[in-house]
VODO-755787 format. One line per field, with one value per residue (C-alpha): x, y, z; residue number from 0. Coordinates in steps of 0.25 Angstrom, whole numbers, plus 2048, in hexadecimal, padded with zeros to 3 digits. Layout:
BEGIN
c1 [X|...];
c2 [Y|...];
c3 [Z|...];
pos [NUM|...];
END
This chain:
BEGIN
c1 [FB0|FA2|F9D|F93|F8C|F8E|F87|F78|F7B|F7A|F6D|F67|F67|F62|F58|F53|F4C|F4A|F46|F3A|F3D|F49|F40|F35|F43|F46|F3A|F36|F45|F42|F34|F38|F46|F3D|F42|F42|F3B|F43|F45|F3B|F30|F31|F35|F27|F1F|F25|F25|F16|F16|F1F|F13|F06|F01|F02|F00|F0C|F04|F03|F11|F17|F0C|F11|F1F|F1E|F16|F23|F2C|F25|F25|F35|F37|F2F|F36|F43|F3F|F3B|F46|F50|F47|F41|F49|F57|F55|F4C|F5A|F61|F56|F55|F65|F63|F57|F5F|F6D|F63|F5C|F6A|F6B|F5E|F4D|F4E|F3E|F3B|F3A|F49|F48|F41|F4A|F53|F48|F4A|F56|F62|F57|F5C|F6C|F66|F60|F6B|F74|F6C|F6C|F78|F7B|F73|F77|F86|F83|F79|F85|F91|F8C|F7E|F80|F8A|F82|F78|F7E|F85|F78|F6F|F7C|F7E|F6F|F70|F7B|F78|F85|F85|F94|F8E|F83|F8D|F95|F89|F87|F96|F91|F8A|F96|F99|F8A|F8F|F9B|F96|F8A|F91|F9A|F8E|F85|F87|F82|F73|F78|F83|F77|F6E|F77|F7A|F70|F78|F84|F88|F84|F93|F99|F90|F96|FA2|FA1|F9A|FA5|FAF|FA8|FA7|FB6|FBA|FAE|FA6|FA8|FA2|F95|F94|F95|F8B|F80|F82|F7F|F72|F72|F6A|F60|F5B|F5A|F51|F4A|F48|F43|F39|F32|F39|F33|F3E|F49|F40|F42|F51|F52|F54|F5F|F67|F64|F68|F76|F78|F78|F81|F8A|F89|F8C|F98|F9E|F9B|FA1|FAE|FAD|FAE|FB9|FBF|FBD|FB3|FA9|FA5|F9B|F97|F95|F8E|F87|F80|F74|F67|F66|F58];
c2 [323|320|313|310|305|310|31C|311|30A|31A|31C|311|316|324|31D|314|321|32A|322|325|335|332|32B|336|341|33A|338|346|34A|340|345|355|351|34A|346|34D|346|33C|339|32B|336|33D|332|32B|338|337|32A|32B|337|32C|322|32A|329|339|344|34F|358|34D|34A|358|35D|353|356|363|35C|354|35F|368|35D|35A|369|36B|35D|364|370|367|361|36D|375|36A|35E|363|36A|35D|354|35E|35D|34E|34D|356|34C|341|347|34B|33E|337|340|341|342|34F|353|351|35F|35E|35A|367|36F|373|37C|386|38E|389|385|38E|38A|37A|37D|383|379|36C|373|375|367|360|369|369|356|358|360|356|34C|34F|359|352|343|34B|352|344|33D|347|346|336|335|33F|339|32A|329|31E|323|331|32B|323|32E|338|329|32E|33B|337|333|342|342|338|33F|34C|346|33E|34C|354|348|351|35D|35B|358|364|36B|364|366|375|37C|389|381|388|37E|37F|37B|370|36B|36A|366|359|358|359|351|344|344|339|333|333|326|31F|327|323|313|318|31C|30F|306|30C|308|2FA|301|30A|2FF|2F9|305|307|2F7|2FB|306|312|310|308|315|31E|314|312|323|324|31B|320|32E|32A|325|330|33A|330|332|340|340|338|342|34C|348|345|352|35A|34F|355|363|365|36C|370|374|381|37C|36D|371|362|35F|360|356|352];
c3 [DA6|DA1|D9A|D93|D9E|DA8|DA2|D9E|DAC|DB2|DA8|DAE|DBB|DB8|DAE|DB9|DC0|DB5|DAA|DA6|DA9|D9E|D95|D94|D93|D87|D80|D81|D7D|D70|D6E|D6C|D65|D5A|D4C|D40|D36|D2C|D1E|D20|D23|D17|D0E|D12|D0C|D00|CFE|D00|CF7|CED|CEF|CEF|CFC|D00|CF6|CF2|CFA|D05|D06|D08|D13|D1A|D18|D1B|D29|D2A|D28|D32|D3B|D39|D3D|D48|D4E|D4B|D51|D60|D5F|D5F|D68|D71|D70|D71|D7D|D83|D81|D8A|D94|D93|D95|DA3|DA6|DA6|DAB|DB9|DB8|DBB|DC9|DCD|DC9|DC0|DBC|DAE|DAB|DAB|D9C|D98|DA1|D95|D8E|D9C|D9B|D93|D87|D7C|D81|D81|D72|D6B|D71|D6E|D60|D5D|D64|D59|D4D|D4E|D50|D43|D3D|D41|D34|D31|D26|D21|D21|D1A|D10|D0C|D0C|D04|CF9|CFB|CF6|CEB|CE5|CE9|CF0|CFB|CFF|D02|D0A|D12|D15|D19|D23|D29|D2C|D39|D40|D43|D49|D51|D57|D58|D60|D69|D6A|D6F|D77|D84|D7F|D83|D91|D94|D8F|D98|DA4|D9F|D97|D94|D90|D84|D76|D72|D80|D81|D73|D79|D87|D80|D77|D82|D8B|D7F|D7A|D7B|D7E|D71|D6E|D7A|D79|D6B|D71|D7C|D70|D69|D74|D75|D66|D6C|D76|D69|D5E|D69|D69|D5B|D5A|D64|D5A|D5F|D6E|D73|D6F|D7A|D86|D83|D83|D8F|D94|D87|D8B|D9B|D96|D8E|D9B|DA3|D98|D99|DA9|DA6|D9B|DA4|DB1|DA8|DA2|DAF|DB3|DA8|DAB|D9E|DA4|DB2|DBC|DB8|DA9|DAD|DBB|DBC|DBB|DC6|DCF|DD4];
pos [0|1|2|3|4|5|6|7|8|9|10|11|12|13|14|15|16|17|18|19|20|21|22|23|24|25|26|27|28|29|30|31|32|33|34|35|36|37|38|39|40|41|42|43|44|45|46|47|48|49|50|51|52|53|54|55|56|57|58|59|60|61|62|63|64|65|66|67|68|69|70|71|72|73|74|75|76|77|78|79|80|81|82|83|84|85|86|87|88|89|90|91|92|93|94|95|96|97|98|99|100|101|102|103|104|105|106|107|108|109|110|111|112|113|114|115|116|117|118|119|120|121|122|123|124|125|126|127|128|129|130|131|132|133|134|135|136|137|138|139|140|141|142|143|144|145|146|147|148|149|150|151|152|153|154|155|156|157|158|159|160|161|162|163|164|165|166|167|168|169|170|171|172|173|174|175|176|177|178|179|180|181|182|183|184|185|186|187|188|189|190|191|192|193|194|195|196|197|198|199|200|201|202|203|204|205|206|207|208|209|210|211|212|213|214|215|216|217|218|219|220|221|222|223|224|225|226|227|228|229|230|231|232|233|234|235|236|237|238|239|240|241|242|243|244|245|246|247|248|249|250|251|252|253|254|255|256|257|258|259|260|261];
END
């Protein structure tokens, strides 16, 4: 049985030799996820289209910079960043056993890569999917016909994000642990191995909740420190779940072999 004090008194440990090696995993991991560009950025051009301070012809090069911009973000992110969070959960699963090389994080674009790809796809699709159609379509009508009730309802729609996320948390690390893992076995290994289970990793997310308000105070900088110690407990959870799983006869040897041990 796992505890919250546990698992961040585990990271800790594993933090207190491989800090800075998590630190640089995760920056990186950030850097190539990116984020695609919001409605603020768009909203500014046309407010200073609205005001005179850029030309119509002004305003949509740029746009069309923005949206280029948006896509090729997106386009790293699927290609480059999905694939570095698997290697970055098999950085730090190793960093708990021993002093892997840093090369381990980009160890996931060898073999396994287009199984990793299609999987982290697929993985983030079906989360998108579990309310964010939905949230969207309710919002876009909310605003068109001016109904706050719509608008509060398309706010409900994130709920199913929520459990459908903290169903599939452990796909990046069976992945990591198991390249070739087919994206629909993984789905449901992670969902077998969170029943009952949901609602403490949901508790576990919210008391970082202080450590990244802190963060976000300290201009955005502070978030990157804190990364790895979140990151850290997260793989501690994901060692409990799975020495519980093969307690329970979830999984076995030949499906999860471990990881290497430097």
């Amino acid at each position: 049985m796992w505890t919250r004090s546990l698992l961040k008194t585990n990271a800790k440990a594993v933090l207190s030799h491989s800090y800075w090696r998590t630190f640089v995993a995760c920056l990186l991991v950030g850097l190539a996820s990116g984020s695609t560009l919001t409605a603020l950025q768009y909203t500014r051009i046309q407010i200073n289209l609205n005001t005179g301070f850029l030309s119509y012809r002004t305003a949509m090069v740029l746009l069309m910079f923005l949206i280029a911009g948006s896509l090729f973000s997106l386009a790293l992110n699927i290609f480059v960043g999905m694939p570095l969070q698997v290697g970055c959960c098999r950085l730090l699963m190793e960093n708990r056993v021993g002093n892997p090389p840093f090369s381990t994080l980009t160890s996931v674009f060898g073999s396994g890569y287009g199984n990793v790809l299609k999987s982290m796809f697929l993985y983030s699709l079906i989360v998108v999917l579990w309310g964010g159609v939905s949230m969207t379509i309710l919002l876009a009508l909310g605003i068109i016909l001016n109904s706050y009730i719509l608008i509060l309802l398309s706010m409900l729609c994130v709920i199913p994000m929520i459990y459908k996320s903290l169903q599939l948390v452990l796909v990046p690390y069976l992945l990591a642990e198991n390249p070739y893992m087919n994206s629909r076995r993984a789905r449901q290994l992670s969902a077998a191995m969170t029943q009952g289970e949901k609602g403490r990793i949901f508790v576990l997310g919210l008391s970082f909740l202080g450590w990244s308000l802190l963060g976000v105070l300290l201009c955005g900088i502070g978030a990157l420190f804190v990364s790895p110690y979140i990151q850290a407990t997260y793989a501690e959870l994901y060692a409990a779940l799975r020495a519980k799983a093969f307690s329970q006869g979830l999984t076995s040897e030949e499906e999860l072999g471990g990881f290497v041990r430097y």
